[in-house]
N, C-alpha and C positions, 0 to 999 in steps of 0.2 A: 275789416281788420279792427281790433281792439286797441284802443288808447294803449296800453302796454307794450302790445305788437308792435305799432305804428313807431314808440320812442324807441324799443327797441333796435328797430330797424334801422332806424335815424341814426341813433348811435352806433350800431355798429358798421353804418356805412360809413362814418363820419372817424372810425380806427383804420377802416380798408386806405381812408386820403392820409392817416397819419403813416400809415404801413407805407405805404406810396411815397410818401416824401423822404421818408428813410432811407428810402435807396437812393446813391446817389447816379450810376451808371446808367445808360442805357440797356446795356444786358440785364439789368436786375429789374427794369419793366416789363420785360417779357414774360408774359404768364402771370402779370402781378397780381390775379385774382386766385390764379392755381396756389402761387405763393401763401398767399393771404389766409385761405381757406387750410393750409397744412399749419399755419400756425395758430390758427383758432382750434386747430386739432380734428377738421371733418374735410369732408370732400366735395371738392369743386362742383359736381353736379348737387352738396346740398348745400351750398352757397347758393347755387343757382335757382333750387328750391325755394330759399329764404327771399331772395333777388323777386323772385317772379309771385311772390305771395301764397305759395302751394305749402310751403313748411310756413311755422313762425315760431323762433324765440322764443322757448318755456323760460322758467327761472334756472332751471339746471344748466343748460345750454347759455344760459346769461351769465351764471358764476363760472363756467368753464372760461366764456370770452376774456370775462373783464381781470381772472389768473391769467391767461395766457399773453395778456397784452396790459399787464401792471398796474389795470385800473382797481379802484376801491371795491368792494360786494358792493352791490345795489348801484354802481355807477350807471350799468346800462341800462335800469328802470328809471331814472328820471330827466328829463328834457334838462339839456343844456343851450346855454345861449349864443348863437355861434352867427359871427359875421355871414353873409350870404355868402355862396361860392358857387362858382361853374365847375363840378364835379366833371371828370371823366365818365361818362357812361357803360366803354364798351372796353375789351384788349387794347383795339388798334387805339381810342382814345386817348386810352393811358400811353402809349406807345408811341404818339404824335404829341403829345404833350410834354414827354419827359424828350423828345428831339428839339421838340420846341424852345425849352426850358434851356438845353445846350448850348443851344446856336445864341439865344439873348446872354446867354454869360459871357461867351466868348465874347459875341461882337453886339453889343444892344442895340446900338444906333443903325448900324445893318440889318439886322435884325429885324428892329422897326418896320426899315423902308421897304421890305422884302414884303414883310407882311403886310402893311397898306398896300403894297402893288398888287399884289395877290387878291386883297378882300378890294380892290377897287375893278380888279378884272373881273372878279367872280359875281358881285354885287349891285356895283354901279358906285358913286364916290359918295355918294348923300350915306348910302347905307356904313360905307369903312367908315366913314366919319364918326357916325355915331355907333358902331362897336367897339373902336376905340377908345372914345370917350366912355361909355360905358365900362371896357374894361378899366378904364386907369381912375373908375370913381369918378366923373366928373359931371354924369348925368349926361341924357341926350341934348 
């Protein structure tokens, strides 16, 4: 993959988590790739094209994204500098994530402890620990 590709790609994976964050319900995760892809203006299987490295992001296809989703021309060709993040990978990803996301609103501290019991059943306690801390920035 080409330095252009590769930012491309970058970038417009990095529109799929802002498209994602938009929504605020759980129904509007569902299919949020299918979503995603109708509003970039192509179809889910050349998402998945793009996704798996079989297509890649011409410059045409780069000024359709960055009209369809209010960025500047040439946004998607150059590297932006962006906190690290744990992306969703897959549907169900997105799909446990934006559950996820619910239940901490509603009730955080529940929430929490739900979820350390869970990564301490699944894990062992050394390892929730430091996912944990990991998640909340605090280093292992």
């Amino acid at each position: 993959m080409t330095d252009i590709a590769r930012i491309r790609f970058t970038n417009a994976s990095h529109l799929l988590d802002e498209f994602a964050r938009s929504r605020s319900a759980i129904e509007e995760l569902r299919g949020i790739e299918t979503q995603f892809a109708a509003h970039l203006g192509i179809t889910k299987n050349y998402w998945s094209a793009l996704k798996s490295g079989k297509r890649h992001i011409g410059a045409l296809l780069a000024r359709q994204f960055e009209a369809r989703t209010g960025k500047p021309s040439g946004w998607l060709d150059r590297e932006h500098i962006r906190s690290p993040r744990i992306t969703p990978g897959s549907e169900a990803e997105w799909l446990l994530t934006g559950l996820m996301l619910t239940a901490f609103r509603h009730n955080p501290e529940e929430t929490k402890r739900a979820v350390l019991d869970l990564l301490q059943r699944s894990l062992g306690a050394d390892a929730a620990k430091a996912a944990l801390q990991n998640a909340d920035g605090k280093g292992a």
